[in-house]
C-alpha positions in Angstrom: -2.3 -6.6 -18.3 -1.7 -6.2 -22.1 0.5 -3.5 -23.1 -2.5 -2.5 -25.8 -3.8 -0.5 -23.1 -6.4 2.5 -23.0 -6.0 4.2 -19.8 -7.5 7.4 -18.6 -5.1 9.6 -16.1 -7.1 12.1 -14.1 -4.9 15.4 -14.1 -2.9 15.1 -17.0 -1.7 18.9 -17.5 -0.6 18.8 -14.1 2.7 18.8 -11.7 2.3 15.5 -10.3 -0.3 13.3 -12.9 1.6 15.0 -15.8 4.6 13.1 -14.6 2.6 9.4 -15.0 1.3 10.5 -18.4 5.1 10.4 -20.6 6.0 7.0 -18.5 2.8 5.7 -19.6 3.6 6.8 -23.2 6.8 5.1 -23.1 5.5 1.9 -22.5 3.2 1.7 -25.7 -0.3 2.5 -23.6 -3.0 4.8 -25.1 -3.6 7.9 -23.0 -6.5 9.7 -22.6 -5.4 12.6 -20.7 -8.5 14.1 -18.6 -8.1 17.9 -18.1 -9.9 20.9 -16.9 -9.4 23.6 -18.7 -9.8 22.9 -22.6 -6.7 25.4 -22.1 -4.2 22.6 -21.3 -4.7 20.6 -24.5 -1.0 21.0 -25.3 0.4 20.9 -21.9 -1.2 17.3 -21.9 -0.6 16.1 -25.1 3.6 17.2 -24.4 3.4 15.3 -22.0 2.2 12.0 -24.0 -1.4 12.1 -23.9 -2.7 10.8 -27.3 -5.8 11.5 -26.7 -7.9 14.5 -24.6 -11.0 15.1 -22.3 -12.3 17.9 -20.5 -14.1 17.8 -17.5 -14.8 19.2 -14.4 -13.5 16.1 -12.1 -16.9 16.3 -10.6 -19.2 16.5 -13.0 -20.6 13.0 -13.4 -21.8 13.0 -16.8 -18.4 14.4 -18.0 -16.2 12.0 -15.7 -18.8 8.9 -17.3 -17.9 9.9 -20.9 -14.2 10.2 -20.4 -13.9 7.0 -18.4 -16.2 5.1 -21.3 -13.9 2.4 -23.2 -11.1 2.5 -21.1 -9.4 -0.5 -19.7 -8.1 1.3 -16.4 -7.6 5.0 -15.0 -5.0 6.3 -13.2 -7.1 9.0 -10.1 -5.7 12.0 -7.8 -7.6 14.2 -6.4 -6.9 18.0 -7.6 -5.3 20.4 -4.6 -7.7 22.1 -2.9 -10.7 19.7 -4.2 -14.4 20.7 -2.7 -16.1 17.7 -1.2 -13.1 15.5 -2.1 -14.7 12.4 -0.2 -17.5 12.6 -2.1 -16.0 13.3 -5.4 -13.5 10.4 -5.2 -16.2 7.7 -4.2 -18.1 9.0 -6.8 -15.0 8.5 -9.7 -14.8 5.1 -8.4 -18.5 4.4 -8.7 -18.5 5.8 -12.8 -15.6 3.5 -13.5 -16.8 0.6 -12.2 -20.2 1.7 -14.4 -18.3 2.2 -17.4 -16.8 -1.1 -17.2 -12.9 0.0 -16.6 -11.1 -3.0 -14.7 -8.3 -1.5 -13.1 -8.0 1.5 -10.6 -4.6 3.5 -9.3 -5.2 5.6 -6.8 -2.4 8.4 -5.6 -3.5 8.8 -1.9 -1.3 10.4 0.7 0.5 8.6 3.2 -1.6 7.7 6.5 -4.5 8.6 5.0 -6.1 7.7 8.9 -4.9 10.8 10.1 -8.2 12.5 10.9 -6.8 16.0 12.3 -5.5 16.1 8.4 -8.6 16.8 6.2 -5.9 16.4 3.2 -5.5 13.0 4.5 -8.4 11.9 6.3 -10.2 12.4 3.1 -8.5 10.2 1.1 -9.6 7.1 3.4 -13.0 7.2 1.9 -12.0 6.5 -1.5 -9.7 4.2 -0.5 -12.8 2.1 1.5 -14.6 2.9 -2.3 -11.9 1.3 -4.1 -11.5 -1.8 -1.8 -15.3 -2.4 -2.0 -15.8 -1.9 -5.3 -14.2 -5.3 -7.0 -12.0 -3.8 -8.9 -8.5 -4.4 -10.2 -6.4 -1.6 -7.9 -3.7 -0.5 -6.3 -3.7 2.1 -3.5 -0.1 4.6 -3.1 0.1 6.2 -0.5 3.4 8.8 -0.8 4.8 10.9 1.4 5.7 15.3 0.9 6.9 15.1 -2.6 10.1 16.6 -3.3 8.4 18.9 -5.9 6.3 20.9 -3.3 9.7 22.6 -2.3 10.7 24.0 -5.4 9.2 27.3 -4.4 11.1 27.3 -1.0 14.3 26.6 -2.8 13.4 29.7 -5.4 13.4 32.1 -2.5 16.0 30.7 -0.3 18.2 31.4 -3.3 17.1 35.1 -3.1 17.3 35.5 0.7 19.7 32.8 2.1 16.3 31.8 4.3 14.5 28.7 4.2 11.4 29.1 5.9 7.8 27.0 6.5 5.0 28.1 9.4 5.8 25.3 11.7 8.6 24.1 14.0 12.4 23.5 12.2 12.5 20.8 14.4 9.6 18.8 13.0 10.8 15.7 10.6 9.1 14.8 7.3 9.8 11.5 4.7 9.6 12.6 1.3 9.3 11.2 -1.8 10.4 12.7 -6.0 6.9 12.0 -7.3 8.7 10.9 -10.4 9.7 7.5 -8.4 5.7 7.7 -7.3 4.7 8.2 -11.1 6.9 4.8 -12.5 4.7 3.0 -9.3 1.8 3.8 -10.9 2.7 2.7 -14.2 3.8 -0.7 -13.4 0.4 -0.9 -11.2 -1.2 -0.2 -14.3 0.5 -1.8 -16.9 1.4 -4.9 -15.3 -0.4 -7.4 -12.7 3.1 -7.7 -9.9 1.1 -5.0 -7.7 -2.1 -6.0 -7.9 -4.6 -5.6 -4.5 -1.8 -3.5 -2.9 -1.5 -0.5 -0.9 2.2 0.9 -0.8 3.6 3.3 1.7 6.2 5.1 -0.8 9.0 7.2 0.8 12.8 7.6 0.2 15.4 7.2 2.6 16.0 10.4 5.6 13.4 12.2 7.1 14.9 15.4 7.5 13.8 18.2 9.6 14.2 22.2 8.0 17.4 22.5 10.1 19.2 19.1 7.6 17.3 20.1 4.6 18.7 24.1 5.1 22.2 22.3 5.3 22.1 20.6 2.8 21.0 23.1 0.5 23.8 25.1 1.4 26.4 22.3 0.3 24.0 22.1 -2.8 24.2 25.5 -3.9 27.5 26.1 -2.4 25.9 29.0 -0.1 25.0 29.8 3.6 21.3 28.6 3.8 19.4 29.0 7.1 16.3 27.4 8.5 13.6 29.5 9.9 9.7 29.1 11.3 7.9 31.6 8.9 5.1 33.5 10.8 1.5 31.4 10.6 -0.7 33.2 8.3 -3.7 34.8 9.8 -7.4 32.7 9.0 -8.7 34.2 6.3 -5.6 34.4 4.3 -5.5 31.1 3.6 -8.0 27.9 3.2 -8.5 26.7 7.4 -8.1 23.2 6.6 -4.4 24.7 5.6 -4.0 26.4 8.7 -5.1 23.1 10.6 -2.5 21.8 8.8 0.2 23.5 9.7 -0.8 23.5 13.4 -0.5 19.8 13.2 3.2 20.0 11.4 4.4 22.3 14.6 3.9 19.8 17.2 4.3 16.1 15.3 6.7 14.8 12.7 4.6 12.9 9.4 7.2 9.7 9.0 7.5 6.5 6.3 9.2 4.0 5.5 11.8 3.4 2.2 11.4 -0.4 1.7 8.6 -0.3 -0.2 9.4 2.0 -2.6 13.0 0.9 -3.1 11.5 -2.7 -3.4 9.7 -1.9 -6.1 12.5 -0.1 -8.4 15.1 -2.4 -7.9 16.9 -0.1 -5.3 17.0 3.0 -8.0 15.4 5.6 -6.0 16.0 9.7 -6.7 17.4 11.0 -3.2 16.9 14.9 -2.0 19.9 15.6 -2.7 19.9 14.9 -6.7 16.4 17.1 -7.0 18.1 20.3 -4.8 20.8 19.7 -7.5 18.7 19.6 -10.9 16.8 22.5 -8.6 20.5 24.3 -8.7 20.9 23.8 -12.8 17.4 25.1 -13.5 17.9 28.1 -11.2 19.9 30.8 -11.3 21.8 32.1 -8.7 
């Protein structure tokens, strides 16, 4: 594709899309950051968007206007997202409508795991995406690195590491960073078309490793401990299903892909625990 791009990315004030938004920028494209909250018009445009629209994610009549004249959309679901099946087939539906060529999808790796209603509901919009005839490319990345900022945070103040499922359980992880320059090549260039990528870096540690090597990070004792499982009712079941899951299996990938891709120049664990170290004091 052209680098005189218009592309729409879904989730532009956030954690995760807000990291696809400034590599986008770099490389000359046109983006229209979809938000919200008409709130998290700065937030957006700081990150690179040069252009803004609100709208519920699924509100169809919103979604069609924000996707109208642009040549290809970067999609995540939001955390926590009602009827996320449903919503994400419809997306792909009003941008095939609105005439965008390209799709990007941020899944979750093995999106077949049915027991995982984070996961399992991805696979629909994948199915969406492959049917619809569109340009795509499907990612599928592991526990990013950025969902343990908070446990780093309060391992600092108590010298504990702790999760609600078994130490001994192993995870492949991925800086969402590495993700977000995936899904800018996908959109910007043509070498990833009709793809699906498994994207994880190298070590799949269990809470036991990643408690060490915190401690040689932050040049403290750190210890690994199974937090107590929150009761039903204090948080979301399909969370609680979740964690169940995590205490008796391991969720694994594979590096190749992902190192494939960037030439070999991944970010490791231990290089985010260390930027992690700078931005937190201790």
């Amino acid at each position: 594709m052209s680098k005189a791009l218009r592309i729409l990315a879904v989730g532009a004030a956030g954690s995760f899309a807000g990291l696809v938004v400034p590599a986008l920028a770099k490389r000359g494209v046109q983006v229209v950051g979809l938000i919200h909250r008409a709130e998290d018009e700065a937030k957006a445009r700081r990150h690179g968007a040069a252009e803004i629209a609100v709208a519920d994610i699924s509100d169809p009549t919103a979604v069609a206007s924000a996707l109208r004249g642009v040549d290809a959309t970067f999609y995540i679901a939001p955390v926590a997202l009602q009827h996320e099946a449903a919503v994400g087939r419809q997306y792909v539906q009003l941008a095939k409508d609105a005439g965008v060529r390209r799709i990007v999808f941020s899944s979750v790796i093995h999106p077949n795991l049915s027991e995982l209603e984070n996961h399992a509901a991805k696979a629909p919009v994948e199915e969406a995406i492959l049917e619809s005839g569109l340009e795509y490319a499907l990612l599928q990345p592991a526990v990013f690195f950025q969902t343990m900022a908070a446990g780093w945070i309060q391992a600092q103040k108590t010298g504990v590491y702790s999760e609600p499922w078994a130490n001994e359980s192993r995870f492949s992880r991925v800086d969402y960073r590495d993700v977000a320059e995936v899904a800018t090549i996908a959109l910007t260039e043509d070498r990833l078309l009709y793809g699906t990528f498994e994207l994880a870096t190298d070590g799949a540690l269990n809470r036991i490793e990643v408690a060490a090597l915190m401690s040689d990070v932050c040049h403290r004792p750190i210890r690994a401990e199974k937090s107590p499982r929150p009761e039903s009712g204090q948080v979301p079941d399909q969370l609680l299903r979740m964690m169940d899951w995590y205490d008796s299996h391991s969720l694994l990938g594979n590096a190749t892909t992902l190192r494939a891709i960037l030439g070999g120049k991944t970010r490791s664990l231990r290089s985010y625990l260390s930027e992690l170290r700078t931005d937190t004091p201790v």
